[in-house]
C-alpha positions in Angstrom: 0.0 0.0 0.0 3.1 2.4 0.7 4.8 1.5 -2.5 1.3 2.4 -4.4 0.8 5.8 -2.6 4.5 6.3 -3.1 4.3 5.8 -7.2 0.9 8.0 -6.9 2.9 10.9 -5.4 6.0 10.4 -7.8 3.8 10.0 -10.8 1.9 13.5 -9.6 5.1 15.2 -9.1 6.3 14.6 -12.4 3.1 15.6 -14.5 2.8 18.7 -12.4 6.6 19.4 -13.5 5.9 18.5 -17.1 2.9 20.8 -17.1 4.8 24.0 -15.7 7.6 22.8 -18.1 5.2 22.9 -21.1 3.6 26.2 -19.7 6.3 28.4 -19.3 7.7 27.5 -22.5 4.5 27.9 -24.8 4.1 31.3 -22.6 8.0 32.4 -23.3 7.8 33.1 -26.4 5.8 33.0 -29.7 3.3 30.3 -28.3 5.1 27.2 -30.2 6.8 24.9 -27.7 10.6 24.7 -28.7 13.6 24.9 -27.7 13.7 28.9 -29.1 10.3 30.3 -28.9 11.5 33.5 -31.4 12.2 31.1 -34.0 14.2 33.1 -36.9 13.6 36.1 -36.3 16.2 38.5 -36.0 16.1 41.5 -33.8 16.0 45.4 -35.7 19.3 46.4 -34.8 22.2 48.0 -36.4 24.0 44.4 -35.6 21.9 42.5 -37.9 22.0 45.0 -40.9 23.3 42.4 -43.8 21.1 39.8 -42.1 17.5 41.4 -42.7 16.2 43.9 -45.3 17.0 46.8 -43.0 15.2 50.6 -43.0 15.9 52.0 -45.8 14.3 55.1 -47.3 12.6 55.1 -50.1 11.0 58.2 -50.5 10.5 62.0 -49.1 7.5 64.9 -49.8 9.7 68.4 -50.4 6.8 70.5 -49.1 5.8 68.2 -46.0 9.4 66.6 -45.4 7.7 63.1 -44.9 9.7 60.6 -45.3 8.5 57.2 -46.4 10.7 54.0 -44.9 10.7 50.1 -45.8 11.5 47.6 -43.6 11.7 44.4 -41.9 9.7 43.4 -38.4 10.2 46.3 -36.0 10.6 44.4 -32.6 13.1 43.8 -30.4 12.6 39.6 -28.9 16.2 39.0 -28.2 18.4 39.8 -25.9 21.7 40.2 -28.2 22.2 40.0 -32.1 21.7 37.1 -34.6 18.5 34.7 -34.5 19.3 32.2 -32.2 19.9 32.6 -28.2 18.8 35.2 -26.0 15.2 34.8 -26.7 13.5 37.3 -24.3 10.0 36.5 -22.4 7.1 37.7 -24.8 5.7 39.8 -22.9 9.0 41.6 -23.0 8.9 41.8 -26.6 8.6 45.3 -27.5 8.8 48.1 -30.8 12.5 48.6 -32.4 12.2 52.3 -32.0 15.9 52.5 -30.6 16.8 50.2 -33.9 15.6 52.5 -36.4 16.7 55.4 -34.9 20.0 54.4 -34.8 20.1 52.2 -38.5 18.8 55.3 -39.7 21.2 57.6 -38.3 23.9 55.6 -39.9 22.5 55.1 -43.2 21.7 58.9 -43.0 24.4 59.7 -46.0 22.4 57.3 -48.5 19.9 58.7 -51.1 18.6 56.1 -53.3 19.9 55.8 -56.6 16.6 57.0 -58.5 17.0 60.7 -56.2 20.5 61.7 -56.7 20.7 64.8 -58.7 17.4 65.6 -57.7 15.6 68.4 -55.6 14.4 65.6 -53.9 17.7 64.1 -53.1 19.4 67.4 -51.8 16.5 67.7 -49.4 16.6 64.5 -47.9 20.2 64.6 -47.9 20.0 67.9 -45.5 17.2 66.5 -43.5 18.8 63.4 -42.3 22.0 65.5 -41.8 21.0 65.8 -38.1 18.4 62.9 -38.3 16.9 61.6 -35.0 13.3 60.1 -34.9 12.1 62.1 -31.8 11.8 64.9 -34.3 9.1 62.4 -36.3 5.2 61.1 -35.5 6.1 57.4 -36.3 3.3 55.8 -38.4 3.6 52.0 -38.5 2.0 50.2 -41.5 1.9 46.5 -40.8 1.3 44.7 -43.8 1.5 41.2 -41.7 -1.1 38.8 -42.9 -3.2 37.6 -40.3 -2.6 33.7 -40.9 -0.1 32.9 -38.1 1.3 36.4 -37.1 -1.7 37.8 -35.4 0.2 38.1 -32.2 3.2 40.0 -33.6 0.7 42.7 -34.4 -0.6 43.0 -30.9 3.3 43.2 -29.7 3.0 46.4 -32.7 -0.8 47.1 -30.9 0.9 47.5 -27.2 3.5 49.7 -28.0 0.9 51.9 -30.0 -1.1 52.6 -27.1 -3.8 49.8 -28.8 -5.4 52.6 -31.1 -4.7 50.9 -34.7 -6.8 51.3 -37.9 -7.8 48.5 -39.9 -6.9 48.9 -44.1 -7.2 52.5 -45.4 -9.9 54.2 -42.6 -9.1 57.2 -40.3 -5.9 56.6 -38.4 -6.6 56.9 -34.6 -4.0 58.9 -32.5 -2.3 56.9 -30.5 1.5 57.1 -28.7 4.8 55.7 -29.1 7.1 57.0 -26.5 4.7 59.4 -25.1 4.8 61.1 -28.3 1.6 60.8 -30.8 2.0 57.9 -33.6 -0.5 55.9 -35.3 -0.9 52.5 -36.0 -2.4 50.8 -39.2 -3.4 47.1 -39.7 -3.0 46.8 -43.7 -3.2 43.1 -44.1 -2.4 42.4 -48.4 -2.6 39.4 -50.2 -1.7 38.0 -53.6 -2.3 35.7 -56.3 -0.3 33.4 -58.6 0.8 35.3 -61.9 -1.8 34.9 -64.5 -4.7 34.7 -62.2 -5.6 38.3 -62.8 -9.1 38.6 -62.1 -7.8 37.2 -59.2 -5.1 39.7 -58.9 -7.7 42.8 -59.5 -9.9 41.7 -56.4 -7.3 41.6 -54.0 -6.0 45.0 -55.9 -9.1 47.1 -55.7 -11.4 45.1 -52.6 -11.0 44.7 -48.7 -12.3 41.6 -47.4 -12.3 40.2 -43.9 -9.0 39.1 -43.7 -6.9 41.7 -46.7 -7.1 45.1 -47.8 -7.1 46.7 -51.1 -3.1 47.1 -52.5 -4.9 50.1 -54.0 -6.2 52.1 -51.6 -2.9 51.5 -49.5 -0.8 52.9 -51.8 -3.2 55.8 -52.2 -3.0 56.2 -48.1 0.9 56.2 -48.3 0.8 59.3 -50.8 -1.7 60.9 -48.8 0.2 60.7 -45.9 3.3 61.8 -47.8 1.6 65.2 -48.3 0.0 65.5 -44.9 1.8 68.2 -43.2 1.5 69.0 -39.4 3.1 70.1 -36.3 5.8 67.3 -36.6 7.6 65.6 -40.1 5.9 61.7 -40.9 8.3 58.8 -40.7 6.4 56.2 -42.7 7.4 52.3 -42.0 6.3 49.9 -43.5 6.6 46.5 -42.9 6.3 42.6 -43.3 7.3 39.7 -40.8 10.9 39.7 -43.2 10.7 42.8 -45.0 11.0 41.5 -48.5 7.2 39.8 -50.2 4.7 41.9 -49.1 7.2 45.0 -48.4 9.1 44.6 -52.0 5.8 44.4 -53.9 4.6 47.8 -52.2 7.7 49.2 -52.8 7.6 48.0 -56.6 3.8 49.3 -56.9 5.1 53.0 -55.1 7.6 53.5 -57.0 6.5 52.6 -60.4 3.5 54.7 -60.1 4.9 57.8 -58.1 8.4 57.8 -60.3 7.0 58.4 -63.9 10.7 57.3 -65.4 10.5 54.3 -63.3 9.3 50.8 -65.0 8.0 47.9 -63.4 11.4 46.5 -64.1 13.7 48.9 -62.4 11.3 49.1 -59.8 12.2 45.6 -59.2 15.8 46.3 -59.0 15.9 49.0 -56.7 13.6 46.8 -54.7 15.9 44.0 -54.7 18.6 46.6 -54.1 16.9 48.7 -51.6 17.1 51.4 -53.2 19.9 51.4 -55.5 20.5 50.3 -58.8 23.3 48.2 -57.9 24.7 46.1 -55.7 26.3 47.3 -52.6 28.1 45.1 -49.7 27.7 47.3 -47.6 23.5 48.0 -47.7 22.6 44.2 -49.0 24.2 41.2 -47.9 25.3 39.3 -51.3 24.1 39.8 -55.4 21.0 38.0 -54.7 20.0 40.9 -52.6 16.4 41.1 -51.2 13.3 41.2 -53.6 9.9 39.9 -53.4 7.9 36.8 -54.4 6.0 36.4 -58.0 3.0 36.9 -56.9 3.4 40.4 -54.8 5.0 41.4 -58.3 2.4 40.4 -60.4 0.3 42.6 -57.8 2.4 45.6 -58.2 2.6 44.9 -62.0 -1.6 44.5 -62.5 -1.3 48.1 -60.3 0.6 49.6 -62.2 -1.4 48.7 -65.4 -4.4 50.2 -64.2 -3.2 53.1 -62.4 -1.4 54.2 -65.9 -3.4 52.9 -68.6 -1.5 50.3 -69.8 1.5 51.9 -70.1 4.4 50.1 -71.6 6.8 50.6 -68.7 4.3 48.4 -66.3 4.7 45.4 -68.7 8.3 45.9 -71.0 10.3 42.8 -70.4 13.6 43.7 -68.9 16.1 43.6 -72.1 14.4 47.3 -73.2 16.3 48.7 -70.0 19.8 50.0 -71.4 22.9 49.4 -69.4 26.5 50.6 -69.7 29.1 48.8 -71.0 30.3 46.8 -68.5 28.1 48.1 -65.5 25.1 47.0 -63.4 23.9 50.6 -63.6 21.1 51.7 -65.5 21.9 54.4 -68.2 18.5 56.5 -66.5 20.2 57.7 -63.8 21.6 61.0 -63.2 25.0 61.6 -65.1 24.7 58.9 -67.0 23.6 58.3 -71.0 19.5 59.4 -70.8 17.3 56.5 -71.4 14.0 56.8 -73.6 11.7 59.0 -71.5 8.6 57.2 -70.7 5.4 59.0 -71.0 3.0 58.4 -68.1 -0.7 58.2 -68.6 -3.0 58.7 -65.8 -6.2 56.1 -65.7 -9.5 57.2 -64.5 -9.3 57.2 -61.0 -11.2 53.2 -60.2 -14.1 52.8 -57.1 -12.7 50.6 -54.8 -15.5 48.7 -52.8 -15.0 47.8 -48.9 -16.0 44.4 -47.6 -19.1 45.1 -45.7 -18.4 42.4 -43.1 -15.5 44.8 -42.3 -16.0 46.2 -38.9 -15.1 49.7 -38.3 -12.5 51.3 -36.1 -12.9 54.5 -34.3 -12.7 57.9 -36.9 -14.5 56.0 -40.0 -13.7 55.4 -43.5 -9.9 56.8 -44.8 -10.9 60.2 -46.3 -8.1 61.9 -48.0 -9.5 65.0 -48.6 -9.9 65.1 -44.6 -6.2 64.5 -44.2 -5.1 67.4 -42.8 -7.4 67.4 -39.7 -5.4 67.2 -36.6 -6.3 63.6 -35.7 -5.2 62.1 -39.1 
């Protein structure tokens, strides 16, 4: 009867030590129960630059000085650099904004290739001469699809004060630092290549779990002209900065850059930001660039935002390189490349999924952009 009770009291000892085991691990991290709850993923930290797709800037409004940045995840969930070791608690996750202050600050000498010579270029170039993001309202576009990464959002949600907007409605204000910010949930999905109508839903329609490529894009220019009692730093993101991030990037630039074709747009995507490799920015020739089916997005965008211009759909051997160079003859200083003439479409309806529910402030209204809450 002893040895029984004893073999009951061992046997409950040991389940309630595999239970808190299991609990604390499943509770340390990203909910999976491994041996490194962070997984891959690598902290935003000057440290890791040539291991992610790291800030870079892709763009800046003269009048507003707006600047509009792509990146990679912006949290911190190590304690260190790389991606393995060090993984921290989740609930001490928490936003990069250290990391992209200081990424930024030494990357703050870089103007991307398709702004050199440019009154563009000379203004960001004395902007970030003394650039610190305290000086900047910090909005966050996550473009994180909801499948699987719901809860890296929230970690985004938390440090936002939990005020976000959902696709292109009214951004709330909320606070990053104390300071005012604003959060956007701006979920976009994709279809294979050739699968355009397809494509054209996911470009023009929200539905319950995406929103329209379209109407982002529209938000980020709005926002880029949207001027108030601080300068807009724009970030944009993915989980690794490179599918959903590379075909918004591809889509912005090939429809705000009139010389800019589908197929440089890829290239400086790839290259973030220039038209050539650099060690120094990208990690090897292969660089960073995004999947076939956020291209064929950007591409079907592009298409219908211009008419059907040539430049959305001119297979890459119509691009014109020097002898014996990666860079594009287009660029400043160099041989001029035939000037593409952009044609502005009719401006398309987009329709919103009405099983959407709302978010305080209401539908995105960009000709209420300028009202202090925006």
């Amino acid at each position: 009867m002893k040895f029984r009770n004893t073999l009951i009291i061992l046997a409950c000892i040991f389940l309630l030590a595999g239970f808190v085991t299991a609990e604390e691990t499943a509770l340390s991290g990203d909910g999976i129960v491994s041996s490194d709850s962070c997984g891959s993923m690598f902290n935003l930290m000057e440290a890791n630059r040539l291991s992610i797709p790291g800030p870079s800037i892709v763009d800046i409004n003269e009048e507003s000085g707006n600047i509009l940045v792509r990146g990679p995840l912006p949290l911190l969930v190590r304690d260190g650099s790389g991606n393995s070791g060090g993984c921290r608690p989740q609930s001490k996750w928490e936003f990069a904004y250290d990391g992209i202050n200081e990424m930024l600050k030494q990357d703050k000498d870089f103007v991307p290739d398709y702004l050199k010579g440019s009154g563009k270029g000379s203004k960001l170039t004395v902007q970030l001469r003394n650039f610190d993001l305290k000086d900047y309202k910090v909005i966050d576009i996550s473009l994180l699809n909801t499948d699987g990464n719901s809860y890296l959002f929230e970690i985004e949600n938390k440090s936002f004060g939990g005020m976000p907007a959902r696709c292109s409605m009214n951004i709330p204000e909320g606070s990053l630092r104390g300071q005012p910010a604003g959060l956007v949930q701006s979920p976009v999905a994709s279809c294979a290549p050739g699968q355009d109508e397809c494509i054209r839903q996911q470009m023009l329609k929200d539905s319950p779990t995406s929103c329209s490529y379209a109407n982002l894009i529209s938000q980020i220019n709005t926002l880029m002209k949207t001027k108030g009692d601080k300068k807009l730093l724009i970030y944009y993101h993915c989980r690794h900065g490179m599918d959903r991030t590379g075909g918004v990037s591809i889509g912005y630039l090939s429809t705000a850059f009139p010389s800019i074709s589908i197929e440089d747009a890829i290239t400086f995507d790839k290259y973030l930001g220039n038209d050539h490799f650099d060690p120094n920015r990208v990690r090897d020739k292969a660089g960073w660039h995004s999947n076939d089916d956020m291209t064929a997005l950007a591409r079907m965008y592009c298409n219908v935002t211009t008419n059907y211009n040539p430049k959305c759909w001119a297979p890459e051997p119509t691009r014109i390189n020097l002898p014996g160079s990666e860079v594009h003859s287009h660029l400043p200083g160099q041989d001029v490349a035939p000037v593409v003439t952009y044609v502005p479409a009719p401006v398309h309806t987009i329709e919103p999924s009405p099983v959407q529910t709302p978010v305080p402030g209401g539908r995105y209204d960009p000709t209420k952009s300028g009202v202090p809450n925006f």
